[in-house]
N, C-alpha and C positions, 0 to 999 in steps of 0.2 A: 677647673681652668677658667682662667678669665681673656679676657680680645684687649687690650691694647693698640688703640688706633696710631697710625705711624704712616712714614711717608717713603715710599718705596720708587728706587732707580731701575728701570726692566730693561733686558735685551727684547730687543720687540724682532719678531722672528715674522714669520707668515703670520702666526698672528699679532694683535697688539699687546703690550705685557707682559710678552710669553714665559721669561722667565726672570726672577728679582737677581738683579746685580750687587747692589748696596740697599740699605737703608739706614733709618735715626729713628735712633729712639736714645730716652734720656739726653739730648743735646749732644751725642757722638753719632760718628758715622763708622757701620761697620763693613766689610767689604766682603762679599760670599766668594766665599775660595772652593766650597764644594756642595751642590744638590747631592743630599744624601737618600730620598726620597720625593716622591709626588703624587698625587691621587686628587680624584674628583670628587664633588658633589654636583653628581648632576640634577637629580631630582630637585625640584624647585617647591621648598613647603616654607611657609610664615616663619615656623623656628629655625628653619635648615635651607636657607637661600642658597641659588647655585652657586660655587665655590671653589679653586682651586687651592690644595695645601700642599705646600714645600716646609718639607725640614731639611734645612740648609749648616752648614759650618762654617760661621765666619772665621777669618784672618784672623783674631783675637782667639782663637780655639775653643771655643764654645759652640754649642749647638743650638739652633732657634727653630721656631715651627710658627710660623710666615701664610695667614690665610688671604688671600684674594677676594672677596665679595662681590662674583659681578653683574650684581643685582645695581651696587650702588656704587659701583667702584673705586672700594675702598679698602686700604693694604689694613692686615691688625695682626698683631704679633701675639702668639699664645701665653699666656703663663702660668704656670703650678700656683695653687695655692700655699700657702705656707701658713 
């Protein structure tokens, strides 16, 4: 799996960011219709900065996996090798 950096829309809750509404990637904007999961990194190491992961389903029916970095707060989107 590789990070793809991207630029992410949040509902900001109690906290800031709290969770992705839309993002872009490839020059489209997709619209999250549904959090299908969520989990931590909390421990904070060099390879493994602290972290929030959502795998999300956008409106386009596909599914994405959405990490948070908030070491440097920076949204990056997962992807499979091929």
């Amino acid at each position: 799996m590789y990070l793809i950096p991207i630029q992410v829309e949040c509902h900001a809750g109690y906290r800031a960011d709290e969770m992705p509404r839309r993002f872009v990637w490839n020059d489209q904007s997709i619209e999250v219709a549904d959090i299908i999961d969520r989990w931590y990194q909390i421990e904070s190491k060099p390879e493994w900065p602290r972290a929030d992961y959502f795998k999300v389903r956008g409106h386009d029916g596909h599914d994405y996996l959405l990490k948070h970095d908030l070491e440097d707060d920076q949204w990056y989107l997962g992807k499979q090798w091929r």
